[in-house]
Backbone as a chain_set.jsonl record, in Angstrom:
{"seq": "XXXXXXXXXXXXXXXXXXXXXXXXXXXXXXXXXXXXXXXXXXXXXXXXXXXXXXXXXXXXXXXXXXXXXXXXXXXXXXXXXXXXXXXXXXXXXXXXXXXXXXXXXXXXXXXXXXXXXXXXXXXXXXXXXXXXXXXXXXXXXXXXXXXXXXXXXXXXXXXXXXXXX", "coords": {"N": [[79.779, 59.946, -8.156], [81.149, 59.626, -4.674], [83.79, 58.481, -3.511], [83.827, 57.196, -0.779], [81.164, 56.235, -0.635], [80.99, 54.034, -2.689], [83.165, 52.434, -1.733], [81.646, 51.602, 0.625], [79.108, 50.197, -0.098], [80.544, 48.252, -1.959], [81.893, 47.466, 0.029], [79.272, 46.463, 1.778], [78.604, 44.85, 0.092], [76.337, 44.997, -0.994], [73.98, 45.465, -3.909], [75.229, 47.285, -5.32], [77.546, 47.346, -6.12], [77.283, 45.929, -8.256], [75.154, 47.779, -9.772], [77.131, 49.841, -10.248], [78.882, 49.15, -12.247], [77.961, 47.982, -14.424], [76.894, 50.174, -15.173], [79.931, 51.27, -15.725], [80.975, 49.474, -17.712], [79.408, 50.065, -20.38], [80.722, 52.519, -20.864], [83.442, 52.084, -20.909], [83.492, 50.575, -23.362], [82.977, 52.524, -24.881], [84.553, 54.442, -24.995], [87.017, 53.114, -25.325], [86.367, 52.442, -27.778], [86.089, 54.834, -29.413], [88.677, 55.442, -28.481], [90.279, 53.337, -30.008], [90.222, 53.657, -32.47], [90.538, 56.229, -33.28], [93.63, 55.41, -32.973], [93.947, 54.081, -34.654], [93.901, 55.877, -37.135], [95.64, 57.629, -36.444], [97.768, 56.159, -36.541], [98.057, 55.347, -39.261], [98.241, 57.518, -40.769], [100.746, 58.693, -39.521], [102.612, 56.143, -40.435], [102.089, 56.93, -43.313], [103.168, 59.551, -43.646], [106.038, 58.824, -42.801], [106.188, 57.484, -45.212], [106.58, 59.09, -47.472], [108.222, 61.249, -45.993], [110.554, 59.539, -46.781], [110.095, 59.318, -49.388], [110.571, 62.149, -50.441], [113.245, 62.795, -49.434], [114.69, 60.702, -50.896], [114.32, 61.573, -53.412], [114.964, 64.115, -53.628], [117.752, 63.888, -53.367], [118.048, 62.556, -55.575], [117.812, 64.768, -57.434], [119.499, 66.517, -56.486], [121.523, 64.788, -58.298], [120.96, 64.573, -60.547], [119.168, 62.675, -61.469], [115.953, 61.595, -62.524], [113.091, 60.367, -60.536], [110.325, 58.358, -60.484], [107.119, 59.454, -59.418], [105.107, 58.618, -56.879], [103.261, 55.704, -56.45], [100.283, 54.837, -57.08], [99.212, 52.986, -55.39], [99.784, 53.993, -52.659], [97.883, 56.133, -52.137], [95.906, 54.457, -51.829], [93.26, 53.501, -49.267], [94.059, 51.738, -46.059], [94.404, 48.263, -46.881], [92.956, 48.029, -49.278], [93.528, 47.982, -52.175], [94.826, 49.948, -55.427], [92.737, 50.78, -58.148], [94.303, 50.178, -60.446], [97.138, 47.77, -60.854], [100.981, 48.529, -61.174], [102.125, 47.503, -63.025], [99.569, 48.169, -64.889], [97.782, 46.566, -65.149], [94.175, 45.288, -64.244], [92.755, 45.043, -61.472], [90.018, 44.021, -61.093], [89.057, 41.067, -60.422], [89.779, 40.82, -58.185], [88.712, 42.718, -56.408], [85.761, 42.193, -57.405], [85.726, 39.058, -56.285], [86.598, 40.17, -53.357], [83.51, 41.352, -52.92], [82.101, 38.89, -53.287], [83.014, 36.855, -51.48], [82.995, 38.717, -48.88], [79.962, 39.089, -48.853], [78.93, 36.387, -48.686], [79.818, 35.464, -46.043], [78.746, 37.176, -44.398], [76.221, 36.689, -45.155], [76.081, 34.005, -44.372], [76.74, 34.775, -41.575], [74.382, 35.818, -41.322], [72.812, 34.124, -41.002], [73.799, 32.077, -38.882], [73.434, 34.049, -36.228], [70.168, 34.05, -36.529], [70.067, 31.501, -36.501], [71.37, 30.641, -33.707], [69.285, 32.44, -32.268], [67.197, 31.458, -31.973], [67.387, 28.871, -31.449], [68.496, 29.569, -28.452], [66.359, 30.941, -27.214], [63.335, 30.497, -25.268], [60.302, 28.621, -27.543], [58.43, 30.032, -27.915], [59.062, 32.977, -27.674], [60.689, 32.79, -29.932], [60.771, 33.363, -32.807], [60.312, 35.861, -33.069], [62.601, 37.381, -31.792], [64.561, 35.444, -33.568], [64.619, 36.738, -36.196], [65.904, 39.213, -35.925], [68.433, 38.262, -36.931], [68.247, 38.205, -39.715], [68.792, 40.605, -40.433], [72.404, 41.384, -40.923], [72.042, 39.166, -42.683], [70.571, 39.845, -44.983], [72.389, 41.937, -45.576], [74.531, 40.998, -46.776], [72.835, 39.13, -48.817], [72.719, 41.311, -50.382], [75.278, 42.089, -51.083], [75.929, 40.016, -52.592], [74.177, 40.277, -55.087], [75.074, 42.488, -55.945], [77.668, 41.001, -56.802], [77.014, 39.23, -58.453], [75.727, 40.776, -60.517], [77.509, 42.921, -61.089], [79.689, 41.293, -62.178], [78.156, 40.12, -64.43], [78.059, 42.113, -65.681], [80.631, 43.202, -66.299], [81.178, 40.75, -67.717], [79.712, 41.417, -70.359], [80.116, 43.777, -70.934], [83.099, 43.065, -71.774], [82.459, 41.302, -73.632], [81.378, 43.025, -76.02], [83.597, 44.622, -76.309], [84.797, 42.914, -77.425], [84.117, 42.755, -80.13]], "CA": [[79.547, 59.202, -6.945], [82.087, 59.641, -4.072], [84.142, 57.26, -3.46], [83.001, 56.349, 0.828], [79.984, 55.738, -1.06], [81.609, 53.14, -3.446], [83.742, 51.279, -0.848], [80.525, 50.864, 1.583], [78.621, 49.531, -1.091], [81.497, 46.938, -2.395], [82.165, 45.973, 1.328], [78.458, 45.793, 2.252], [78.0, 43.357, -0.609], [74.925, 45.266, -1.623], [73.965, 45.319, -5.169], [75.344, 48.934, -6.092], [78.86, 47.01, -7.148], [76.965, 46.1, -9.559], [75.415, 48.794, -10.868], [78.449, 51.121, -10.911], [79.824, 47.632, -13.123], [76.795, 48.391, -15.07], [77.459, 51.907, -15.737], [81.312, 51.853, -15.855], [81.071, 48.711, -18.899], [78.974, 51.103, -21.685], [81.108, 53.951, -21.094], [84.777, 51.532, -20.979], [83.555, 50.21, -24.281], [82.612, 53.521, -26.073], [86.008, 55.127, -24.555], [88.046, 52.045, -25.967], [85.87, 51.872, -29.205], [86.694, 55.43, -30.038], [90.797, 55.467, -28.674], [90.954, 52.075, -31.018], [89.533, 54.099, -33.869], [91.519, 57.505, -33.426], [94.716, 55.4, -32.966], [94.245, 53.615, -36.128], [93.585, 56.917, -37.659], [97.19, 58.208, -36.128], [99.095, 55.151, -36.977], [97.927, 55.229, -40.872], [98.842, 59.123, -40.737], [102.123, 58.35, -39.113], [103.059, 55.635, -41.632], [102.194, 57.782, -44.682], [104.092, 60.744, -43.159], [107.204, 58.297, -42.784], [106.743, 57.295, -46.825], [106.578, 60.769, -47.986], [109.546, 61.804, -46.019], [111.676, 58.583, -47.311], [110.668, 59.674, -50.786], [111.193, 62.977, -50.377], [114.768, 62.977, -49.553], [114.965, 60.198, -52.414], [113.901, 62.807, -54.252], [115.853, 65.205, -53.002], [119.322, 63.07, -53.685], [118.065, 62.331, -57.059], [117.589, 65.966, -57.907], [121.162, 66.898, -56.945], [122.391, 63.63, -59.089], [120.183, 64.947, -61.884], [118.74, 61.98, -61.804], [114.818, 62.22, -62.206], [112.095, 59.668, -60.335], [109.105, 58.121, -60.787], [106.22, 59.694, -58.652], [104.785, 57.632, -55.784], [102.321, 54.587, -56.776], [98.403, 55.351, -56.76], [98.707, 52.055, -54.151], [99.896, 55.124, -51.409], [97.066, 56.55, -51.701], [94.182, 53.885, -51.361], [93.078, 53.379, -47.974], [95.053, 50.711, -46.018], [94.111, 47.322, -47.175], [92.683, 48.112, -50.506], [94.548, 48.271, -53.452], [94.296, 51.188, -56.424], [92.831, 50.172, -59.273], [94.928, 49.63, -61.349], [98.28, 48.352, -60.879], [101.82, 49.148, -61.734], [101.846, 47.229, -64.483], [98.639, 49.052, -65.453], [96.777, 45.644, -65.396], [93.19, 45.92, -63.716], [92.482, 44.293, -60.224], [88.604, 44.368, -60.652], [88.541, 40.439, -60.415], [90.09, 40.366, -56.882], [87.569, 43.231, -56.176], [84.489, 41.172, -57.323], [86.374, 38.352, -55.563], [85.846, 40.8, -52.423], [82.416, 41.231, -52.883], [81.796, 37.199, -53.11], [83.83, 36.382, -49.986], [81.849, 39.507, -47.54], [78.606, 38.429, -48.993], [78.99, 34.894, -48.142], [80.297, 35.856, -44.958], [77.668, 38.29, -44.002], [74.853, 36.041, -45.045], [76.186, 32.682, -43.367], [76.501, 35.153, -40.012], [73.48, 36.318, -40.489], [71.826, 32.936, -40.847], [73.923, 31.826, -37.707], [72.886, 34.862, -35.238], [69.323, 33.692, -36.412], [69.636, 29.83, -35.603], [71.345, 30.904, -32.537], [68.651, 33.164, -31.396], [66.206, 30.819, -32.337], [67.483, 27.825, -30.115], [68.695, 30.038, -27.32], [64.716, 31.85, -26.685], [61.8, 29.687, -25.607], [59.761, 29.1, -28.83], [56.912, 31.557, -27.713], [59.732, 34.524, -28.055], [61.787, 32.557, -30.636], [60.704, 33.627, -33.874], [60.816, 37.477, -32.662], [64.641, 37.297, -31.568], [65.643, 34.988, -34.641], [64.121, 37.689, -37.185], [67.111, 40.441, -35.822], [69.665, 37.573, -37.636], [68.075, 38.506, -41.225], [69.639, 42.159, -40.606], [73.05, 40.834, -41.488], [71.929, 38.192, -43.797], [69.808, 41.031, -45.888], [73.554, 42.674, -46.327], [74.956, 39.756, -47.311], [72.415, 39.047, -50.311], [72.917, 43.093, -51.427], [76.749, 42.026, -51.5], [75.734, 38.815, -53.248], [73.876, 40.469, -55.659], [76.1, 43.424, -56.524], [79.148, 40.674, -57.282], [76.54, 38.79, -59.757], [74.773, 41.744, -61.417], [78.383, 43.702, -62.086], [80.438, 40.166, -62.658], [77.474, 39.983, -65.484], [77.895, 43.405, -66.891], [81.756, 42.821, -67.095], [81.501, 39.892, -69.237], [78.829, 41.797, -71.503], [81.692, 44.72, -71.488], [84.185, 42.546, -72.054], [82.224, 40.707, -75.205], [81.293, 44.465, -76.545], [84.93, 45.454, -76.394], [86.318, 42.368, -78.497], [83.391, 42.978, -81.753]], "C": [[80.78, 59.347, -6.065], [82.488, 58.351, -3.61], [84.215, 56.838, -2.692], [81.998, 56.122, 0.063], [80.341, 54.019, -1.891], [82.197, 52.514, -2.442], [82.583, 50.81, -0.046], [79.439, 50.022, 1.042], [79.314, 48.24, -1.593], [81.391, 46.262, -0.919], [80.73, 45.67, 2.239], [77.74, 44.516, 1.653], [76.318, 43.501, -1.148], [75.088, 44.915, -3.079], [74.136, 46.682, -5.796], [76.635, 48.439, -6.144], [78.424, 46.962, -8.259], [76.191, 46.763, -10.414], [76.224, 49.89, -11.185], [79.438, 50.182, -11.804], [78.882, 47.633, -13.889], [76.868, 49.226, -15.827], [78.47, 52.257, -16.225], [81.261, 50.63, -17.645], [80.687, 49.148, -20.194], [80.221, 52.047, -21.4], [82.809, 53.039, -21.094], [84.708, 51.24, -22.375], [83.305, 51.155, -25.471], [84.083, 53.979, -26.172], [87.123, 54.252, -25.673], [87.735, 52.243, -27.422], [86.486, 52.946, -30.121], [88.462, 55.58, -29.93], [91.271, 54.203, -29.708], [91.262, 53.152, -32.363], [90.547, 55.241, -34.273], [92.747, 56.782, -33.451], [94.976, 54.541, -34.17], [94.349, 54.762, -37.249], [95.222, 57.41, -37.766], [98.076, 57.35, -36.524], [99.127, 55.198, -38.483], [98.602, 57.126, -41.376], [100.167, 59.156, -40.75], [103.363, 57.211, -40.605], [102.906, 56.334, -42.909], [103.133, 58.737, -44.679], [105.593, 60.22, -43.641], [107.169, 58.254, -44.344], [106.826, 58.224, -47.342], [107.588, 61.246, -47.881], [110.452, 61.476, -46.792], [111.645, 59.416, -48.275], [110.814, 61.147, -50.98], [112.934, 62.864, -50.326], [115.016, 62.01, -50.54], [115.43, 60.928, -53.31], [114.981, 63.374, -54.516], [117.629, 65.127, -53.718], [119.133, 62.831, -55.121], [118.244, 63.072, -57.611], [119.272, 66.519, -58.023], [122.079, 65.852, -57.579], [122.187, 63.749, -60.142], [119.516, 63.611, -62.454], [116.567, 61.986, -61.513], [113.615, 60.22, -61.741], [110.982, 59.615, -60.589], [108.268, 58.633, -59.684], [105.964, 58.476, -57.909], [103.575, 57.085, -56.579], [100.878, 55.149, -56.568], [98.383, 54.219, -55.809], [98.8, 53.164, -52.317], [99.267, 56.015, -50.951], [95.45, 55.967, -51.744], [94.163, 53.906, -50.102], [93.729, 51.87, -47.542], [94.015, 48.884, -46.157], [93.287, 46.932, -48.71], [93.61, 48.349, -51.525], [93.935, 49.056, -54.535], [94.18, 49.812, -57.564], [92.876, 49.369, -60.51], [96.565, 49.554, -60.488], [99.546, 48.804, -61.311], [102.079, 48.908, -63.116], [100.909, 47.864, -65.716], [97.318, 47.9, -65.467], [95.696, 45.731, -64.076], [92.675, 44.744, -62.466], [91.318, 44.283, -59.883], [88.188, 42.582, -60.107], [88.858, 40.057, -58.692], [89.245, 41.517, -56.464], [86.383, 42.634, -56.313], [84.744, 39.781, -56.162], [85.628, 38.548, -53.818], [84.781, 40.98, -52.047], [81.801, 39.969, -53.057], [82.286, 37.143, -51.804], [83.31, 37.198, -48.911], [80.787, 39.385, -48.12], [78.452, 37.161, -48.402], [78.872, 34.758, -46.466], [79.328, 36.336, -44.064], [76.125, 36.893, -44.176], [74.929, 34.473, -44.148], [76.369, 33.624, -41.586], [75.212, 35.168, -39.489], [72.34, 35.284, -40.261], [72.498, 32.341, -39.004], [73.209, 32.48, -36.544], [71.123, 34.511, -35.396], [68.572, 32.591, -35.876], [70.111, 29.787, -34.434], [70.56, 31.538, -31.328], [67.095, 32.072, -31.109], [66.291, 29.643, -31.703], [67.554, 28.585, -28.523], [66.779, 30.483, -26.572], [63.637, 30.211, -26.194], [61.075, 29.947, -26.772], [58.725, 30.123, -28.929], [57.651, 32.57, -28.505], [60.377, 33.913, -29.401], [61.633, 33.222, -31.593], [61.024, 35.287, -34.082], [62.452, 37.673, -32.866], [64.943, 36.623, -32.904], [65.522, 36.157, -35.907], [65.635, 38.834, -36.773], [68.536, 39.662, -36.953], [69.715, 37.764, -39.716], [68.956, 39.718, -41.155], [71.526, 41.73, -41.477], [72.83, 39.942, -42.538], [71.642, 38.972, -45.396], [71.345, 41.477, -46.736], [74.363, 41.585, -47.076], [74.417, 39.082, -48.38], [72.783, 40.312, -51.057], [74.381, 42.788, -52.215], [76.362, 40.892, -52.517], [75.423, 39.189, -54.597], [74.231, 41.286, -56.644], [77.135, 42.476, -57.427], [78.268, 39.783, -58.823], [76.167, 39.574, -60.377], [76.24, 42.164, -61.89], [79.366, 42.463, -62.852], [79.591, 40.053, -64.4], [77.623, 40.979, -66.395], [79.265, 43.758, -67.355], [81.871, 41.89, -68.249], [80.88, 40.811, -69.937], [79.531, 43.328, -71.636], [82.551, 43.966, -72.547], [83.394, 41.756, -73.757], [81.882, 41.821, -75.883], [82.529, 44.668, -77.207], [85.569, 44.206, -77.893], [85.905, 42.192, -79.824], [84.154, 43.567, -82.13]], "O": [[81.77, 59.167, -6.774], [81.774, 57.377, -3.371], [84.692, 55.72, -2.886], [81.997, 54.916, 0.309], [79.812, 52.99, -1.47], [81.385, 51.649, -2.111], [82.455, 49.588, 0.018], [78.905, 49.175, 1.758], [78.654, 47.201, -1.632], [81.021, 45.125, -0.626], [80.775, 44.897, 3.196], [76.946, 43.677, 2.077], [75.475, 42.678, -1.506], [76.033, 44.252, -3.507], [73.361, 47.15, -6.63], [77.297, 49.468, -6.278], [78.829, 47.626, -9.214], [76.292, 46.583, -11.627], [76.094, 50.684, -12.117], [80.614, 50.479, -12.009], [79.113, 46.527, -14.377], [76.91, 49.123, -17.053], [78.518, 53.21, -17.003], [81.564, 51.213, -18.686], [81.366, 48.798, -21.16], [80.708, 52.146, -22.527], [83.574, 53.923, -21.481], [85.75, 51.54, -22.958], [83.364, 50.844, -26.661], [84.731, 53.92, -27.217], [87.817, 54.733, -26.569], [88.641, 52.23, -28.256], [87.127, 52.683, -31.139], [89.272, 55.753, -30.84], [92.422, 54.107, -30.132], [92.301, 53.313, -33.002], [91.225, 55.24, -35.3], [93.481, 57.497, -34.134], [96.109, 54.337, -34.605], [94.932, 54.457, -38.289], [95.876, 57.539, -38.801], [99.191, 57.741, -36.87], [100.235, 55.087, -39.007], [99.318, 57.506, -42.302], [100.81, 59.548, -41.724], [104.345, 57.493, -41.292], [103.891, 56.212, -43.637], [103.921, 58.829, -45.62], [106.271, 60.789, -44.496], [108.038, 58.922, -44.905], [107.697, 57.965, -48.173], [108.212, 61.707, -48.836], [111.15, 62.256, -47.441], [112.562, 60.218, -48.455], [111.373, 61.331, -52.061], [113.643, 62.875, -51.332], [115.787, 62.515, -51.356], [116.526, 60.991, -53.867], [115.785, 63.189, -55.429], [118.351, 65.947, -54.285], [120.117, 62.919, -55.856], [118.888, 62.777, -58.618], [119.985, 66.799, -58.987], [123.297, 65.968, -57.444], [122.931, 63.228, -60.973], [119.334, 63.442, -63.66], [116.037, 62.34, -60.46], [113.515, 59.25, -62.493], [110.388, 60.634, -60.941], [108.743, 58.185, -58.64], [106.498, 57.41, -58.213], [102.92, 57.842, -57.295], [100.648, 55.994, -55.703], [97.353, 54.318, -55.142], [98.139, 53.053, -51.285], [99.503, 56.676, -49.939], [94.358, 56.533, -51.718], [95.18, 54.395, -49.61], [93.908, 50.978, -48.371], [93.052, 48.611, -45.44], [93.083, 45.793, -49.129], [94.529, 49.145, -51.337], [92.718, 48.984, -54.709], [94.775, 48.763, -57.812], [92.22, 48.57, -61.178], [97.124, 50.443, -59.846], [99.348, 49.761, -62.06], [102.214, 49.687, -64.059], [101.188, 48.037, -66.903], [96.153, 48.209, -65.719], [96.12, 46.144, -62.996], [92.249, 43.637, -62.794], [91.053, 44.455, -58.693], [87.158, 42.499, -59.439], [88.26, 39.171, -58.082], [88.669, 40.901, -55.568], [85.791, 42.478, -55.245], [83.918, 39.594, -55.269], [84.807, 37.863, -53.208], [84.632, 40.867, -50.831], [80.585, 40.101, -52.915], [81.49, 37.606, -50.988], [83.094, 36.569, -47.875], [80.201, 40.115, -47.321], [77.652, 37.074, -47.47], [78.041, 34.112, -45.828], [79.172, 35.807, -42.964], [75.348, 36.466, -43.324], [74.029, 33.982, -43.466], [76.103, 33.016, -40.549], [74.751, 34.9, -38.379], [71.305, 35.433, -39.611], [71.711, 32.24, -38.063], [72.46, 31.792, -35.85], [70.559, 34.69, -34.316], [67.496, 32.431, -35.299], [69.535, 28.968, -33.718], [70.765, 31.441, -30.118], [66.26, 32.092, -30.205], [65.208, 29.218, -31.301], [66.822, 28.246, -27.593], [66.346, 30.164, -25.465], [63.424, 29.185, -26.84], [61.009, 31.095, -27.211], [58.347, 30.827, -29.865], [57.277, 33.024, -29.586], [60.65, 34.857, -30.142], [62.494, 34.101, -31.559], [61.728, 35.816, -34.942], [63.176, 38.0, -33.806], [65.731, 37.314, -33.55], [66.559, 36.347, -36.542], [66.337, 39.101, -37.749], [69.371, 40.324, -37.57], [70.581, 37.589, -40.573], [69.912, 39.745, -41.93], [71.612, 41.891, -42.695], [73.658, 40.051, -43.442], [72.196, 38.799, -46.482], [71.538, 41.434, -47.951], [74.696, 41.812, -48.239], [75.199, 38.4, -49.042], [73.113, 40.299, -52.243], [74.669, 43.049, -53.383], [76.762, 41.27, -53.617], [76.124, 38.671, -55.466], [73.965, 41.142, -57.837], [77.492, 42.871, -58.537], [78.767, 39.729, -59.947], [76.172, 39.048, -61.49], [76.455, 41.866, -63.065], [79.761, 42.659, -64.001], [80.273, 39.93, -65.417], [77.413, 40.885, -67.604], [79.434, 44.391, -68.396], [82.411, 42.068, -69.34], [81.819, 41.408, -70.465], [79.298, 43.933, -72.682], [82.665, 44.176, -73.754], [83.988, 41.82, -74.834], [82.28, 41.498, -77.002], [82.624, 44.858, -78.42], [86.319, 44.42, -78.845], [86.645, 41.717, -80.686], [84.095, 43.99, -83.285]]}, "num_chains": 1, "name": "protein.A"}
């Protein structure tokens, strides 16, 4: 669109501000959605890079001291906010994993009950029941998670009583 077109439009107070405010809001929020995404991508890159170097030259200084290090942690290479495993100790972090899967189930299914009782007051009741039905979508994921943390929580204990016959 040229932009005499765009000013005569804003200063006639027509309604083509707002659809080039229409048009420009999808395409600001895809733009943003992916530069968030790629720069989380580059910052987790960047920080790994930096620990690598450190222990490299660690390394490096240890080697001419003849002194020999421990390899880098399996935590340096989960993805950021997860933890490996197992950790250093060697002891097994599955209950703060199940943990995880209780706490985004819960989560997920109390949203998805909200976005339902919200859609479901907001509509006249004619449409209501239509619109509140989209709030199961979340809720749905939110029993799967629910169900995962009881079904494997169950098949740990019945490990765990196996293991100590």
């Amino acid at each position: 669109m040229d932009p005499d077109t765009v000013n005569q439009a804003v200063s006639a107070g027509s309604g083509g501000a707002a659809a080039i405010l229409g048009v420009m809001i999808p395409i600001v929020a895809i733009v943003m959605g992916l530069g968030l995404g790629m720069l989380k991508l580059w910052l987790d890159f960047r920080r790994k890079r930096d620990i690598l170097q450190a222990h490299h030259a660690e390394r490096m200084a240890a080697i001419e001291k003849g002194i020999e290090l421990p390899p880098l942690p399996p935590q340096f290479y989960a993805p950021e906010g997860e933890s490996a495993a197992e950790d250093s100790a060697g002891q097994s972090n599955k209950p703060q994993a199940a943990s995880r899967y209780l706490r985004s189930g819960l989560t997920w299914l109390l949203i998805g009950l909200a976005i339902s009782l919200a859609l479901y007051a907001d509509h006249d009741h004619s449409d209501a029941h239509n619109a509140a039905l989209w709030g199961l979508v979340p809720a749905a994921y939110g029993l799967a998670r629910l169900l995962f943390y009881f079904i494997s929580s169950r098949a740990a204990a019945r490990a765990d009583a196996q293991a100590q016959r």
